[in-house]
C-alpha positions in Angstrom: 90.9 107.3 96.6 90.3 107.5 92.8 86.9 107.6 91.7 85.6 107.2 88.4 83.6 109.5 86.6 81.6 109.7 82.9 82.8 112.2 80.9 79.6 113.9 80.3 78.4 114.2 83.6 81.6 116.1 84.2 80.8 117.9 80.6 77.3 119.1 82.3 79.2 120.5 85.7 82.4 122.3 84.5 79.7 124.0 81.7 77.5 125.2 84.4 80.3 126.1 86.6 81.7 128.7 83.8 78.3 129.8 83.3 77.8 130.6 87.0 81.3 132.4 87.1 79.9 134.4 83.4 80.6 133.3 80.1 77.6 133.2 77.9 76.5 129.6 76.6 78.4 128.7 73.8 81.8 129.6 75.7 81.1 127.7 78.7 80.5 124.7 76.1 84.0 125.6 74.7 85.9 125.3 77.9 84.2 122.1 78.9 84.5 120.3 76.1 88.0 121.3 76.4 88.6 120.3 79.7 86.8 117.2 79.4 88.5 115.7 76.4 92.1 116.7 78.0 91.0 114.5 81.0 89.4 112.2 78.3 92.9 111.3 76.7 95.3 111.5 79.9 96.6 114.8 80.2 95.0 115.3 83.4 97.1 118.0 83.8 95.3 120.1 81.7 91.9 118.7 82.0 89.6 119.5 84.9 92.1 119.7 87.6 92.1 123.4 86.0 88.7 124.4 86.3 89.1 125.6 90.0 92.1 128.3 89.1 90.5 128.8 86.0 87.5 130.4 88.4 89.6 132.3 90.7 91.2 133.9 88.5 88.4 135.1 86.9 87.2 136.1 90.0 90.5 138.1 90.8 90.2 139.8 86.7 93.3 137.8 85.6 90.8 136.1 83.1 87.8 138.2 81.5 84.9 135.6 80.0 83.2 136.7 76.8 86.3 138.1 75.4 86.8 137.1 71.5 89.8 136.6 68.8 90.8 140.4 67.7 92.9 140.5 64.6 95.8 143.3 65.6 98.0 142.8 62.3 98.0 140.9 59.4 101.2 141.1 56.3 100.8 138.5 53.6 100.2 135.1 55.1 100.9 136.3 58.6 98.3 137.2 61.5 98.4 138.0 64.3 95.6 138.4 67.1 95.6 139.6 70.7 93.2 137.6 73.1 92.3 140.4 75.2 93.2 138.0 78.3 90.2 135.9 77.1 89.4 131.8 78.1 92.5 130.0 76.0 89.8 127.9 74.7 88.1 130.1 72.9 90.7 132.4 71.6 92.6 129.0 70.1 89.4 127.9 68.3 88.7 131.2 66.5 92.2 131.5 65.9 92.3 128.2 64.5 89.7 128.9 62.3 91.7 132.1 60.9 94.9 130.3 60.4 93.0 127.3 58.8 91.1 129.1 56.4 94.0 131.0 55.5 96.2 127.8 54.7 93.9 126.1 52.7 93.9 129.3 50.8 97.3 130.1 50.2 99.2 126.9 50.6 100.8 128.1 54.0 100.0 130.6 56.7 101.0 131.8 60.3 99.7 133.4 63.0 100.4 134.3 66.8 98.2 134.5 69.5 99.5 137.2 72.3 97.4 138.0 75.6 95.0 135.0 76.1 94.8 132.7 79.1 96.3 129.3 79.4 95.1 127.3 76.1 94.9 124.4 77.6 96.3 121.1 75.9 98.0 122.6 72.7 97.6 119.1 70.9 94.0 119.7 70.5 95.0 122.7 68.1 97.4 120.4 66.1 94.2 118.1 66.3 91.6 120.8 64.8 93.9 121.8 62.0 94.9 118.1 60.8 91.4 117.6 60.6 91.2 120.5 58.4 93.6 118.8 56.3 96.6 121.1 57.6 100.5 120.0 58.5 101.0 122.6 61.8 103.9 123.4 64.1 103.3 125.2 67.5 105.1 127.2 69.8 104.2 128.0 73.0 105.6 130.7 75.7 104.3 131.7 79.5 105.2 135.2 80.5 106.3 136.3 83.4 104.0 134.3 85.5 104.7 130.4 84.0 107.9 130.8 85.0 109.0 127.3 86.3 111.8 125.7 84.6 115.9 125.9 84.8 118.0 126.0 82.0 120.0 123.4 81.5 123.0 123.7 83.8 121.1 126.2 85.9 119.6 125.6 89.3 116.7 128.0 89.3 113.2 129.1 87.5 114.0 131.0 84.2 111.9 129.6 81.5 108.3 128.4 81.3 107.4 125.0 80.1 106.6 126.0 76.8 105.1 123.3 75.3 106.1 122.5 71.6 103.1 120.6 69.4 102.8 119.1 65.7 100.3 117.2 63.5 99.5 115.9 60.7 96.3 114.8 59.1 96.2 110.8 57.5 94.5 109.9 54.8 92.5 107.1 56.5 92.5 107.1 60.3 93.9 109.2 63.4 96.0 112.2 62.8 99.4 111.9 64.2 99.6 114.6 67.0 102.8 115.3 68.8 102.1 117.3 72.4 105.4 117.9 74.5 105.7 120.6 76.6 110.1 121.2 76.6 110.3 120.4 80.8 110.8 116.9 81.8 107.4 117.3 83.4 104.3 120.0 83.0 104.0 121.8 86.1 100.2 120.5 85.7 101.3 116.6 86.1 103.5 117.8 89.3 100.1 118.8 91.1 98.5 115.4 90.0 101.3 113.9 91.9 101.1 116.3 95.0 97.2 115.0 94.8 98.0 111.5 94.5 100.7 111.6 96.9 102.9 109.9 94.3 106.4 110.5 93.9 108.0 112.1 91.2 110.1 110.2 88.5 113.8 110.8 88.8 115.9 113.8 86.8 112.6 115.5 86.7 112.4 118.9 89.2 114.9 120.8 91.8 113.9 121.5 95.4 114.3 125.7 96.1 117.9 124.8 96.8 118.8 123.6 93.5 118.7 119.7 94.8 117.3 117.2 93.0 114.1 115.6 94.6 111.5 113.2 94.0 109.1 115.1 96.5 106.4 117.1 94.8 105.8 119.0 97.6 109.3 120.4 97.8 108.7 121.7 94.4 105.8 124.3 96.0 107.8 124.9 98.8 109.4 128.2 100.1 111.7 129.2 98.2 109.8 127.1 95.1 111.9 124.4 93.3 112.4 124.5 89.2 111.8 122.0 86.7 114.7 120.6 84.6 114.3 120.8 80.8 113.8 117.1 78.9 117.5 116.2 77.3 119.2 119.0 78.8 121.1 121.1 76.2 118.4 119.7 74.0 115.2 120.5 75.7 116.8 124.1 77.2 117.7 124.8 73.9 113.8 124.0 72.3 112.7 126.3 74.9 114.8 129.2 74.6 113.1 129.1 70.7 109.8 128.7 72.3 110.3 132.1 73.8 111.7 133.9 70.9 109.3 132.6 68.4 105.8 132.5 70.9 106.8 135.7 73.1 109.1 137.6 71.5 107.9 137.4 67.9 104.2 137.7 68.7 104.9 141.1 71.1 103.2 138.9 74.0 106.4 139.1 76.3 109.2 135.6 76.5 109.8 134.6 79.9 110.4 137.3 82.3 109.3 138.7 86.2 109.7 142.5 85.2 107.3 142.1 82.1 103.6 143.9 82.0 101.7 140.9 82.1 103.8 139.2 85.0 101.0 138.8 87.6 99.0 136.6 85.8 98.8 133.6 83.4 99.5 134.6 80.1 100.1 132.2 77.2 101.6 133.6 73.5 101.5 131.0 71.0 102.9 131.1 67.1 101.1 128.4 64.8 102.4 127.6 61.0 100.0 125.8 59.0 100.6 124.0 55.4 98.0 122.6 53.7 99.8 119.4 51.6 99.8 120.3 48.3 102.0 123.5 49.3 104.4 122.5 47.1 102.6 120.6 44.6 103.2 117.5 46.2 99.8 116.2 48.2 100.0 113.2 46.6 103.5 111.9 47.1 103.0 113.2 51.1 100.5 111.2 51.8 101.8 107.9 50.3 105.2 108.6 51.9 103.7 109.3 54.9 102.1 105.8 54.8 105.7 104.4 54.0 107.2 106.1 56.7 104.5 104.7 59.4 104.5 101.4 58.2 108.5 101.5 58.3 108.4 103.2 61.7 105.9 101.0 63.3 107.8 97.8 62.0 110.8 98.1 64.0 110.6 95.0 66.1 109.8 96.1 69.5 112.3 95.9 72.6 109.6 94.8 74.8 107.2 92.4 73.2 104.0 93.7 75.1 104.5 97.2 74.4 105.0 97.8 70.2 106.4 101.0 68.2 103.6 103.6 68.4 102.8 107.0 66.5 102.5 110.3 68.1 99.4 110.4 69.7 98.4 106.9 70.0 98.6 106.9 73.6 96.1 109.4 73.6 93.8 107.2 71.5 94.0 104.2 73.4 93.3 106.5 77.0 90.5 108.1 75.5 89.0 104.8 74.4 89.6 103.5 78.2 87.6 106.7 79.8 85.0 106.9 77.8 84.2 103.0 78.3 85.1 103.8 82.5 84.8 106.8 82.8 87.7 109.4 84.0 89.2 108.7 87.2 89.3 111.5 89.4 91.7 112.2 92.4 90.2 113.0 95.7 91.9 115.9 95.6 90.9 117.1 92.0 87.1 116.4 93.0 87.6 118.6 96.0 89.0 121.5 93.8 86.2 120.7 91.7 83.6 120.2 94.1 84.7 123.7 96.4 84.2 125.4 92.6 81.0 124.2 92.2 80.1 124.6 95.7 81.0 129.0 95.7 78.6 129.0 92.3 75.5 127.7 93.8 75.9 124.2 92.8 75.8 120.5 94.2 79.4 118.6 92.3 77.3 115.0 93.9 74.3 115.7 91.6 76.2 115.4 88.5 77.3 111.9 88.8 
């Protein structure tokens, strides 16, 4: 059973759930809102089926609330800052707000992020600097513990998903917003499947004997299964980069089970921003930019009912639909969520 939920009432419950488990106000607020609009614009895989391992690993120290953006180098137009194994959610937004503030002052800037907990949908980061006015590129590793995914002509877990993100701001309407993690499939969307009982599309994940398999269970099984990476060479290759440029480059680890931060969920992430006019030329970008959409978009579509879209448009059209409907929750997500609730004090049922 699916049931459908307002967004706000769940805004209201996962903020007093992270309050109950100790951040201070305006985090909690942070990681909701987060949460929330993930769920909002379909990635339900990083939307509030997270909040209940969010909390235990709090509980178990793997995540330490209250922690805050620390600045642990900075050469020229590069910085980089160390999340202190801090909420995602909040390191990203005050990172964001560094590397933002530094593009629109020098034309370009870069910055990694080593040592934070997951950050969630990386599109929303692409989304906050776009509306800053700011071209970005994002790379994303997992160390150690993300591990998930084979390389292409391998059988086993060697890589993380390592999600790869770009945007772009428009001079009237949306920002275009590209969100890909480098698998086939986010480890996240395998447990809504698990939940759902649905089965998984083909070419997408290995069973723990390197067999392919449609069975989202197999993928948790004993041994664990892998993930295969999107266009093989292609997607393999994208993620090796992810590791080098997010974990190596940043100090924060690339994929591997011997490294210091193995035991737990650690994300490293390297953002470049450009403000438009970096090369003189804000102008002309945003007119061809128009050109390119409106060339783009024309192609005359294969299937009638379903024409050309932009980057992100998906994720316009699904948020529109939830917050009209309201979010529909799995019956196993609510559990999560409702156990969650349940070990802070608090009834899930008198929030919707």
């Amino acid at each position: 059973m699916t049931r459908r939920i307002p967004a706000k009432a769940l805004s209201r419950l996962v903020d007093d759930i992270f309050r109950a488990v100790g951040s201070d106000a305006p985090e909690a607020a942070i990681i909701a809102d987060h949460l929330v609009t993930s769920s909002l614009v379909g990635h339900d895989s990083h939307g509030i089926l997270r909040v209940s391992k969010y909390v235990e690993w709090v509980r178990e120290g793997d995540v330490i609330p209250n922690r805050h953006a620390a600045i642990a180098f900075e050469k020229g137009p590069a910085t980089l800052v160390d999340g202190g194994f801090g909420y995602g959610q909040v390191i990203g937004l005050e990172a964001m707000e560094i590397l933002a503030e530094r593009a629109l002052s020098s034309g370009l800037a870069a910055l990694g992020i080593r040592n934070t907990a997951h950050l969630g949908r990386i599109g929303h980061w692409a989304e906050h600097l776009a509306a800053a006015g700011l071209v970005s590129v994002h790379f994303v590793n997992t160390s150690g513990f993300g591990i998930l995914v084979a390389p292409h002509g391998g059988s086993d877990r060697r890589l993380s998903a390592n999600p790869f993100a770009a945007g772009a701001p428009r001079a009237s309407g949306a920002p275009i917003v590209l969100d890909i993690a480098t698998s086939v499939i986010a480890e996240g969307k395998i447990q809504v499947a698990r939940n759902k009982g649905e089965r998984l599309p083909a070419g997408a994940v290995l069973d723990g004997q390197g067999r392919p398999t449609r069975d989202a269970s197999a993928f948790y099984g004993d041994p664990p299964g892998a993930i295969l990476p999107f266009g093989g060479h292609k997607g393999s290759g994208l993620s090796f980069f992810c590791e080098l440029i997010a974990g190596a480059l940043s100090g924060g680890h690339a994929s591997n089970p011997a490294s210091p931060t193995a035991g737990r969920l650690v994300n490293n992430m390297v953002s470049i921003a450009f403000d438009r006019d970096v090369f003189g030329e804000g102008a002309f970008f945003a007119e061809d930019e128009e050109r390119l959409i409106a060339w783009m978009t024309g192609s005359p579509p294969a299937d009638p009912a379903a024409p050309v879209l932009l980057p992100g448009e998906i994720e316009i059209q699904t948020r529109a639909e939830r917050e009209a409907h309201g979010i529909p929750v799995d019956d196993a997500t609510w559990a999560g969520l409702a156990a969650s609730a349940a070990s802070c004090g608090l009834n899930a049922v008198g929030y919707i």
